[in-house]
DSSP file (Angstrom, degrees, kcal/mol; ACC not computed):
  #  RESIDUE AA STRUCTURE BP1 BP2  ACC     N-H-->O    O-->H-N    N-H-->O    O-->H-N    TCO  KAPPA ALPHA  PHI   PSI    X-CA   Y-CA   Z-CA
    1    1 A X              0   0    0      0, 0.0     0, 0.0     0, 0.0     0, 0.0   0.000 360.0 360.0 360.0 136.5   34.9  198.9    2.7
    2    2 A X        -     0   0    0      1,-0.1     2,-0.3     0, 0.0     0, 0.0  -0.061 360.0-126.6 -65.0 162.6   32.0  200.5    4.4
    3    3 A X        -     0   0    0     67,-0.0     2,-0.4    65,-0.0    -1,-0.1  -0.690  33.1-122.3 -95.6 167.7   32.2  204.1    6.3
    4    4 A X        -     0   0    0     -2,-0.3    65,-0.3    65,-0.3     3,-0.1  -0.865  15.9-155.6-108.7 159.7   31.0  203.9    9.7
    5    5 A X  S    S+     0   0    0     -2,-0.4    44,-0.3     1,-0.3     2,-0.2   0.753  76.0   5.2-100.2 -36.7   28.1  206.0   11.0
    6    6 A X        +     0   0    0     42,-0.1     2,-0.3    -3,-0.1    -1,-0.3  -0.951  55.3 177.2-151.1 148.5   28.9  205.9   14.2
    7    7 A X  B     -A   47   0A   0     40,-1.4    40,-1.5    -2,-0.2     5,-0.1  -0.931  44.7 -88.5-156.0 178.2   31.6  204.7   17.0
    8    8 A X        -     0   0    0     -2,-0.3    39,-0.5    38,-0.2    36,-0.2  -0.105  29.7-128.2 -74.5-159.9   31.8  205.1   20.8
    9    9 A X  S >> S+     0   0    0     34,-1.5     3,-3.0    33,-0.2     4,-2.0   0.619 103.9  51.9 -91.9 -60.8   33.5  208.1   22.1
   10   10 A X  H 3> S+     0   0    0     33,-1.5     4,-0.8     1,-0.2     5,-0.2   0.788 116.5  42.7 -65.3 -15.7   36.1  206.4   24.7
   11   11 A X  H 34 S+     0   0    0     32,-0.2    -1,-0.2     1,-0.2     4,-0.2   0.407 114.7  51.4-128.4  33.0   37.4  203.9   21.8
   12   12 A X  H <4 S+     0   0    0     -3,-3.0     4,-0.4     2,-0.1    -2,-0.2   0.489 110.2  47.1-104.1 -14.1   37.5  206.7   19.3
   13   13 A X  H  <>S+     0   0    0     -4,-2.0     5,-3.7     2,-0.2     3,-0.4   0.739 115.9  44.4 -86.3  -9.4   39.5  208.9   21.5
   14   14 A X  T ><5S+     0   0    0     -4,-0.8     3,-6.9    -5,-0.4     2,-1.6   0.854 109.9  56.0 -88.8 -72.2   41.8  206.2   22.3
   15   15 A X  T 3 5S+     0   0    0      1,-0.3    59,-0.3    -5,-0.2    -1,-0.2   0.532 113.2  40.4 -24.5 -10.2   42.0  205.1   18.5
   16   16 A X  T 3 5S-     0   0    0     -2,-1.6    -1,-0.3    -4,-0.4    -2,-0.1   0.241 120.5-118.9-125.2  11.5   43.1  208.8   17.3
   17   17 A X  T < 5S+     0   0    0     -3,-6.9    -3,-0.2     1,-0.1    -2,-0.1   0.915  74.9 137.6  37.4  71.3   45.2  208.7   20.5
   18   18 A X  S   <S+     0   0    0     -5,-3.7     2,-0.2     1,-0.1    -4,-0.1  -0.305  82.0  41.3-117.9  35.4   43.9  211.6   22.5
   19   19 A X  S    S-     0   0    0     -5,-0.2    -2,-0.1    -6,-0.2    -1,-0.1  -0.762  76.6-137.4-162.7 144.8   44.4  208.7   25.6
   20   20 A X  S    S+     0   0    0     -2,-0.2     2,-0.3     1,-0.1     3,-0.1   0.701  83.5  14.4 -74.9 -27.4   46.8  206.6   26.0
   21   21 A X  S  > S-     0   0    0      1,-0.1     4,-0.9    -7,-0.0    -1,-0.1  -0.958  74.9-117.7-134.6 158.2   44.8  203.2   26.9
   22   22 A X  H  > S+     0   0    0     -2,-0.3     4,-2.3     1,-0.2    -1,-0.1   0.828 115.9  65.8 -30.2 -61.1   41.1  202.6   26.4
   23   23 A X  H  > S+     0   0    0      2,-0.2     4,-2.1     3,-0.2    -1,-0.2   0.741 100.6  53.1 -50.9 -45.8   40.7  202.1   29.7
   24   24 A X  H >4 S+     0   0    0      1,-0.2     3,-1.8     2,-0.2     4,-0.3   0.923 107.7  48.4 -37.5 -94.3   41.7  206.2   30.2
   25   25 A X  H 3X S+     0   0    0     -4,-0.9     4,-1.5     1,-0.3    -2,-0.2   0.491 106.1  53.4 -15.3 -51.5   39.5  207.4   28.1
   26   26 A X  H 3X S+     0   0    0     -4,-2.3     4,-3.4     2,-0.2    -1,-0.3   0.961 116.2  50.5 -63.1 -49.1   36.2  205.1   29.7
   27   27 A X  H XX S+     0   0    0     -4,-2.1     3,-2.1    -3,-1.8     4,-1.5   0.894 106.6  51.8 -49.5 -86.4   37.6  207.0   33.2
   28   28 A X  H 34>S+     0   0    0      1,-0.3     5,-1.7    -4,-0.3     6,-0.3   0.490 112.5  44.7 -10.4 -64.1   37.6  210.1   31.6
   29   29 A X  I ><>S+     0   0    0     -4,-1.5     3,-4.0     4,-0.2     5,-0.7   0.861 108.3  52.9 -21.5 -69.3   34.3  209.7   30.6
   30   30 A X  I <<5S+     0   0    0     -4,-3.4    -1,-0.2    -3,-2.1    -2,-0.2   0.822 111.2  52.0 -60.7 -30.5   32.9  208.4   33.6
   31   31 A X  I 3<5S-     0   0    0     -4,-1.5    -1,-0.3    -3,-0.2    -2,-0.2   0.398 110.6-110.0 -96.6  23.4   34.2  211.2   35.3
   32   32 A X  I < 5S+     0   0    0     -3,-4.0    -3,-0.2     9,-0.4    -2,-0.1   0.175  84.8 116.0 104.2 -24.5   33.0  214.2   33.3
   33   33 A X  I   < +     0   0    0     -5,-1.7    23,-1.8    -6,-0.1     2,-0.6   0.356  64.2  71.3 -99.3  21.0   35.8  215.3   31.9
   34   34 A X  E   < -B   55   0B   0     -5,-0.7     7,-0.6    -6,-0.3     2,-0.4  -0.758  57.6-179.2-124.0 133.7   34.4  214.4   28.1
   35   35 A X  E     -BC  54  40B   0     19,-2.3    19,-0.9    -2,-0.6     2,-0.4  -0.648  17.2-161.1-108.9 171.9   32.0  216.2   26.5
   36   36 A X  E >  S-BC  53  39B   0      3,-1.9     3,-1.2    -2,-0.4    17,-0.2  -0.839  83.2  -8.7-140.3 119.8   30.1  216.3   23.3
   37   37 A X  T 3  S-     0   0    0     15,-1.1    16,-0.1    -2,-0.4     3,-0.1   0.427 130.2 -57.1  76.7  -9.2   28.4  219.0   22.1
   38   38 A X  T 3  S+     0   0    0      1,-0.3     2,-0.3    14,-0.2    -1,-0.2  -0.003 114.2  98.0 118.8 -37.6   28.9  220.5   25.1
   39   39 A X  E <  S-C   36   0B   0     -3,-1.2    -3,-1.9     1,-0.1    -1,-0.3  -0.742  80.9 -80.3-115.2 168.9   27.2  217.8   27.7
   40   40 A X  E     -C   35   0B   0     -2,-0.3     2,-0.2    -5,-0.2    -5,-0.1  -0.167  47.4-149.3 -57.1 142.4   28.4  215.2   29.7
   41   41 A X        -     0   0    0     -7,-0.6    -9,-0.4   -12,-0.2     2,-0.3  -0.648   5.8-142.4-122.7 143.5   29.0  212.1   27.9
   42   42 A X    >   -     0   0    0     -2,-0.2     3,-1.8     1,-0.1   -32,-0.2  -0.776  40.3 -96.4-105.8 175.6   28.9  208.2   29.0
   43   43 A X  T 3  S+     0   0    0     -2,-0.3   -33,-1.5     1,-0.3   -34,-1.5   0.929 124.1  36.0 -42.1 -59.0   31.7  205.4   27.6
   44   44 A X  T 3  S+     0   0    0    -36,-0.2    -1,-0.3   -35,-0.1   -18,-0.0   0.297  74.3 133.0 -88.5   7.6   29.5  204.5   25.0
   45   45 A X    <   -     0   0    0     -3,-1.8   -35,-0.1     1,-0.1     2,-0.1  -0.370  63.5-114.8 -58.1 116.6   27.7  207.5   23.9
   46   46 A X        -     0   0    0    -40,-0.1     2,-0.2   -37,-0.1   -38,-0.2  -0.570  25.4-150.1 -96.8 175.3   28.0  207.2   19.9
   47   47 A X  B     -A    7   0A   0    -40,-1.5   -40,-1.4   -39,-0.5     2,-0.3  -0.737  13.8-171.9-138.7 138.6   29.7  209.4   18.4
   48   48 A X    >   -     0   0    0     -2,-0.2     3,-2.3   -42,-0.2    18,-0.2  -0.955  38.0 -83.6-147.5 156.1   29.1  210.7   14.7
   49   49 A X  T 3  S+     0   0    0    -44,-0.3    18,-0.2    -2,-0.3     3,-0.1  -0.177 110.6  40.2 -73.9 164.7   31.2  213.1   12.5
   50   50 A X  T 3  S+     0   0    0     16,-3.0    -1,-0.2     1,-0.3    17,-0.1  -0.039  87.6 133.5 116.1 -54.0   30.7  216.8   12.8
   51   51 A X    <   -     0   0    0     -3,-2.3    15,-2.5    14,-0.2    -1,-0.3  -0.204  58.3-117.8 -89.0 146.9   30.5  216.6   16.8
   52   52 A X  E     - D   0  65B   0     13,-0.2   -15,-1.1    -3,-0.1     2,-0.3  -0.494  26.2-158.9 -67.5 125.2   32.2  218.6   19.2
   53   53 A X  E     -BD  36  64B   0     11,-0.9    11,-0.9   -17,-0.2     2,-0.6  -0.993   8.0-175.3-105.7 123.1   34.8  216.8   21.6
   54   54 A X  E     -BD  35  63B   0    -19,-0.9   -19,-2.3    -2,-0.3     2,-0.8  -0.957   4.0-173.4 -64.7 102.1   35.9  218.4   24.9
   55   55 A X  E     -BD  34  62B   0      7,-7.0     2,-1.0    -2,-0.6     7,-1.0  -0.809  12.9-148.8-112.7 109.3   38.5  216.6   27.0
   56   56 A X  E     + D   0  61B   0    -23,-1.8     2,-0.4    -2,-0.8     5,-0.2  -0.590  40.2 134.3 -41.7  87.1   39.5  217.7   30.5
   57   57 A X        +     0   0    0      3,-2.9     3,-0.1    -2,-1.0    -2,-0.1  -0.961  64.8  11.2-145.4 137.5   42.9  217.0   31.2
   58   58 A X  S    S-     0   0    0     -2,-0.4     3,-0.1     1,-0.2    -2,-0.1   0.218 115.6 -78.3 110.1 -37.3   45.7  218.9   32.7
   59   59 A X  S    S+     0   0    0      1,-0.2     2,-0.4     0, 0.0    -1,-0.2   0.448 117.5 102.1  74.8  40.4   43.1  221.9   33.9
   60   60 A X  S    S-     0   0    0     -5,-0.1    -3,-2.9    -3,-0.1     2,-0.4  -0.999  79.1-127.7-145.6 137.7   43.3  222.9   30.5
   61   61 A X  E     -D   56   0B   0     -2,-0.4     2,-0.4    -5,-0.2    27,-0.3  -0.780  15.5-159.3 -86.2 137.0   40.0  221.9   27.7
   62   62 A X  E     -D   55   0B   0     -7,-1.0    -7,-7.0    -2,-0.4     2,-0.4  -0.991  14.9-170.7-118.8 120.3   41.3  220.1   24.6
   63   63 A X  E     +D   54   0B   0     -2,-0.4    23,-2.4    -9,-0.2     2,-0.3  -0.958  11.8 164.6-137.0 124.9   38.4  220.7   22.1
   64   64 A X  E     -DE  53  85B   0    -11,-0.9   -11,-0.9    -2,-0.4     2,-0.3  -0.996  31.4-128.1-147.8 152.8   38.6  218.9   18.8
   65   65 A X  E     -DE  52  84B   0     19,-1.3    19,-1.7    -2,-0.3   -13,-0.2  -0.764  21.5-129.9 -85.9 127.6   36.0  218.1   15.8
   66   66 A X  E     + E   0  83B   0    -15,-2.5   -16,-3.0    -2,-0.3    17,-0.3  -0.387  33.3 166.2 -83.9 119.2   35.5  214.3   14.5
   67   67 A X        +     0   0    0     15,-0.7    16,-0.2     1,-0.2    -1,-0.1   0.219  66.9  13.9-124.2  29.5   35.8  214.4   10.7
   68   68 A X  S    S-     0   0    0     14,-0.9     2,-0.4   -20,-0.1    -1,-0.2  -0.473  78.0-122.7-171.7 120.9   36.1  210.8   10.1
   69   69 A X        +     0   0    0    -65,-0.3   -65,-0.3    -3,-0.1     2,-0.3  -0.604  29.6 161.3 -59.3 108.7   35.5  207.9   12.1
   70   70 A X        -     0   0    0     -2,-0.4   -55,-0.1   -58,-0.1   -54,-0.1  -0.799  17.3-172.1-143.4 160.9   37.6  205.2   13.1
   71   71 A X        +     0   0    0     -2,-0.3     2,-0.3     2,-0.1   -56,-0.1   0.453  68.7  70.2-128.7  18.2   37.7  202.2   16.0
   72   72 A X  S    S-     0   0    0    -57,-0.1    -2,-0.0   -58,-0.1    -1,-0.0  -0.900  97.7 -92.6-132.9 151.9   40.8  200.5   15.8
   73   73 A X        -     0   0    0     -2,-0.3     2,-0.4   -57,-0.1   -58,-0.1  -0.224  50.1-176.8 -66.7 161.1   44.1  202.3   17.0
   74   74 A X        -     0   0    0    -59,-0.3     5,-0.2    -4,-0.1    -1,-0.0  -0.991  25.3 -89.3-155.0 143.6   45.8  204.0   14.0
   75   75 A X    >>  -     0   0    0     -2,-0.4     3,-2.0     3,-0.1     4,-1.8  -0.208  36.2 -96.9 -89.7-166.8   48.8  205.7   13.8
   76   76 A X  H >> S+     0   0    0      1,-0.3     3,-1.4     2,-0.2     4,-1.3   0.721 117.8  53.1 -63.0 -59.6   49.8  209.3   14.2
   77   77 A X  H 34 S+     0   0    0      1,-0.3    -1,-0.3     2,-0.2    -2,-0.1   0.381 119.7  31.9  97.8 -72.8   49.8  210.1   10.8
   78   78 A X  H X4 S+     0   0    0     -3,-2.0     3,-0.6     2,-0.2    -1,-0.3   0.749 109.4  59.6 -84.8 -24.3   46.4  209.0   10.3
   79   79 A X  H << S+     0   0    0     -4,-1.8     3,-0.5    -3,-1.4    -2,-0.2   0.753  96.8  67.9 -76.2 -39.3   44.9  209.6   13.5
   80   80 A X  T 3< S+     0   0    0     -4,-1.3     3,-0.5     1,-0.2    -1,-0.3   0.600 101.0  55.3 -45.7 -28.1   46.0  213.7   12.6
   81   81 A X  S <  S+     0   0    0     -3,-0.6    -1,-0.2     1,-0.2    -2,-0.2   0.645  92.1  71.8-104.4 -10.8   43.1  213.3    9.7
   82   82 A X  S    S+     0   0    0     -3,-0.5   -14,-0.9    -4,-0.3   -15,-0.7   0.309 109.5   2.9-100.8  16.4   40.1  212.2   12.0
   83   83 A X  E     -E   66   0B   0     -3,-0.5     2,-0.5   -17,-0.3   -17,-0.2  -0.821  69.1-118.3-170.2 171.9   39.6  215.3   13.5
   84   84 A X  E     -E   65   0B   0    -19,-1.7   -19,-1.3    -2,-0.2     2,-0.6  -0.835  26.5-129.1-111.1 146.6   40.7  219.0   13.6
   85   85 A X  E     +E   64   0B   0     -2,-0.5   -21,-0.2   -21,-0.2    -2,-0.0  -0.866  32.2 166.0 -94.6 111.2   42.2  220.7   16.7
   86   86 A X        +     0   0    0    -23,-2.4     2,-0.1    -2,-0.6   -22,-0.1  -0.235  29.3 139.7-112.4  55.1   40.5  223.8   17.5
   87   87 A X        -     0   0    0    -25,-0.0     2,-0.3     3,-0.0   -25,-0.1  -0.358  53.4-120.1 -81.6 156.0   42.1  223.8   20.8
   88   88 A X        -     0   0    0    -27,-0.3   -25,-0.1    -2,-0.1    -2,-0.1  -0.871  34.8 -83.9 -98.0 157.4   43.2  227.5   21.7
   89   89 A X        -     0   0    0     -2,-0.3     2,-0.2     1,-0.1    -1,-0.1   0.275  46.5-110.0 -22.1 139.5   46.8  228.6   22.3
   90   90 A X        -     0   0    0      1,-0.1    -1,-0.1    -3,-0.1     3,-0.1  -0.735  43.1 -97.2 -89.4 165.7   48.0  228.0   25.8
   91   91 A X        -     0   0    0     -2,-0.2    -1,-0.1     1,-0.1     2,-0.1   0.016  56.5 -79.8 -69.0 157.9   48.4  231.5   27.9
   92   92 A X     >  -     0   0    0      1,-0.1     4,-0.9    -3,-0.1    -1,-0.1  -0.368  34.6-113.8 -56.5 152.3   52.2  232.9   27.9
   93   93 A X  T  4 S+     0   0    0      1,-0.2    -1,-0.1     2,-0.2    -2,-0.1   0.652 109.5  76.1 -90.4  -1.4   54.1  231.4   30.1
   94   94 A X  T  4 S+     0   0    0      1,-0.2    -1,-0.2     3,-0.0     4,-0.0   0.995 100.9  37.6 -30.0 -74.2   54.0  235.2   31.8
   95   95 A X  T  4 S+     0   0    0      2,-0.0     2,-0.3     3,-0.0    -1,-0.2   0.739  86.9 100.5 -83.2  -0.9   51.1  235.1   33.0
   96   96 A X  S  < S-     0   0    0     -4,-0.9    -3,-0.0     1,-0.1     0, 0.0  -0.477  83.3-123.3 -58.5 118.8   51.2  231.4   34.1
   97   97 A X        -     0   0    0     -2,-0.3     2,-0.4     1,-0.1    -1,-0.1  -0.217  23.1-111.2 -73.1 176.0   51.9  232.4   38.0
   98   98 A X        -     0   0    0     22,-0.1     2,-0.5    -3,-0.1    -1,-0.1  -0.781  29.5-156.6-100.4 120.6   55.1  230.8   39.3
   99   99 A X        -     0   0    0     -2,-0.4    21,-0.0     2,-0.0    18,-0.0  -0.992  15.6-136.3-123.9 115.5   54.4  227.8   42.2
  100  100 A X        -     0   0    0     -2,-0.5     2,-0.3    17,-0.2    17,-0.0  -0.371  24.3-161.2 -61.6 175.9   57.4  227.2   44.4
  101  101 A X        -     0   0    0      3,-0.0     2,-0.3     2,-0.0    -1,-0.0  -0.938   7.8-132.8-151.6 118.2   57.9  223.5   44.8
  102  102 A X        -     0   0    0     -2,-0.3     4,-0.1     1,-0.1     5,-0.1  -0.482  28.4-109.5 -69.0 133.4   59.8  221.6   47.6
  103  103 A X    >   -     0   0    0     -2,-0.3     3,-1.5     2,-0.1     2,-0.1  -0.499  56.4 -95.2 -73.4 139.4   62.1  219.0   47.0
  104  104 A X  T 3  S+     0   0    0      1,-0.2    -1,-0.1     2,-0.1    -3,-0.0  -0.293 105.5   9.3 -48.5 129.9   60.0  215.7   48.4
  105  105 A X  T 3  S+     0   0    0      2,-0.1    -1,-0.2    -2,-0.1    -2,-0.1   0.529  87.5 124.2  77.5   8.2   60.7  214.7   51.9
  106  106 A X    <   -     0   0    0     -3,-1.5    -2,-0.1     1,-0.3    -3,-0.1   0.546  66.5-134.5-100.2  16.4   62.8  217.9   52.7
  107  107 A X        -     0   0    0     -5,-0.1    -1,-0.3     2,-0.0     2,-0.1  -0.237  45.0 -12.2  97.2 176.6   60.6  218.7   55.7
  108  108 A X  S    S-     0   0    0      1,-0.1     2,-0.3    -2,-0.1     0, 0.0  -0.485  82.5-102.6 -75.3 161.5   58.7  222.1   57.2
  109  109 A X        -     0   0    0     -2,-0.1     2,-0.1     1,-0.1    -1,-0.1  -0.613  34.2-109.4 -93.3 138.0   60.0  225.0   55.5
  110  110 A X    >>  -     0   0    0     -2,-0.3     3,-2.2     1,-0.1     4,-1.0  -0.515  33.7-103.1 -96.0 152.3   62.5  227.1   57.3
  111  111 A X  T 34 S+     0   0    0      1,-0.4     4,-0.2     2,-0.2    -1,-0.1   0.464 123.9  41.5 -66.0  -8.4   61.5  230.7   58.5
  112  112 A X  T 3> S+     0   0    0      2,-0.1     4,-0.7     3,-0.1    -1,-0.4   0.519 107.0  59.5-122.8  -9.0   63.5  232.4   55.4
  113  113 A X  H <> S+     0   0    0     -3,-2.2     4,-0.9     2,-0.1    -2,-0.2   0.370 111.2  45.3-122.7 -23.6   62.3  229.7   52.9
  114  114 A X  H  X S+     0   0    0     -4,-1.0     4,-0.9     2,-0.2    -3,-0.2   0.721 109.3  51.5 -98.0 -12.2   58.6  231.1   54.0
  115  115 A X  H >> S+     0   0    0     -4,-0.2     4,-2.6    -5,-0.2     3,-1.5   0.934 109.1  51.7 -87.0 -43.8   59.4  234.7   53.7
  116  116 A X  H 3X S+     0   0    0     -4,-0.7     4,-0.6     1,-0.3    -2,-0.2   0.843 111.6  49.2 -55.8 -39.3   60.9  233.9   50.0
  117  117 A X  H 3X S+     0   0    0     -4,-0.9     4,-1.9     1,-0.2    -1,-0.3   0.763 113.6  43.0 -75.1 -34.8   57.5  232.2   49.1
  118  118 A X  H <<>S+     0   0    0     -3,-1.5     5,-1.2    -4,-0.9     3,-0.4   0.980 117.6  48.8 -82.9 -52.4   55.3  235.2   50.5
  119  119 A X  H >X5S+     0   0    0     -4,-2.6     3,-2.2     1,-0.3     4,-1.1   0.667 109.5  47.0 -69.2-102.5   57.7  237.5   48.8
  120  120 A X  H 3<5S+     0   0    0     -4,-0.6    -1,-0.3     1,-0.3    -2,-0.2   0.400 116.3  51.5  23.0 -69.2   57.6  235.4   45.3
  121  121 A X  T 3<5S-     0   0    0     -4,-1.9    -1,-0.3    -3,-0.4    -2,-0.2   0.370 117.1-109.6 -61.3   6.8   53.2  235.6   45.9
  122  122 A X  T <45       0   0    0     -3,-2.2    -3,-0.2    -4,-0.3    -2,-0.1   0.627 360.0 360.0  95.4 -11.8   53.0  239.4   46.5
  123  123 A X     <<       0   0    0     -5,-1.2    -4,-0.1    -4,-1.1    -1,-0.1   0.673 360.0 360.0 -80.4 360.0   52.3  239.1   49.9
């Protein structure tokens, strides 16, 4: 069996399942959030081993390097061997600030429920 030289980006990131459908992964694309090398990338932009991935997802960069090329979905197992994650560590969940959240539908927030929220931001 031959190696391949090349593959797309969107149906190598779904094949090593850093998307869940194809069809993510071509959004992503289209909307910036993949890079290679560092610039913005279209669906079909090939894709070779070596190159620097960026994905935008979450508000958080997921950055990993291709070291083997594949186009068909593969499982985890294997998909773990086609590139390394040099993603960095996510922050402590210290310093992650703290967002209240309202249960949906429960309405304006009561004059004591707003105070708790500025206290809780510092204010």
């Amino acid at each position: 069996m031959a190696e391949l030289v090349t593959a797309r980006v969107d149906s190598w990131a779904w094949a090593v399942r850093l998307f869940k459908t194809r069809s993510a992964a071509t959004t992503a694309c289209r909307a910036g959030h993949v890079r290679i090398n560092g610039e913005k990338v279209k669906a079909a932009q090939s894709l070779r081993v070596g190159d620097e991935i960026r994905i935008r997802s979450g508000g958080f960069d997921r950055i990993v390097v291709v070291s083997r090329l594949v186009v068909k979905r593969v499982g985890a197992v294997v998909a773990a061997e086609c590139f390394v994650d040099r993603t960095p560590p996510p922050p402590p969940r210290e310093t992650v600030a703290l967002v209240a959240t309202r249960d949906r539908g429960a309405g304006r927030p009561t004059k004591r429920e707003r105070r708790e929220v500025d206290r809780l931001r510092g204010r």
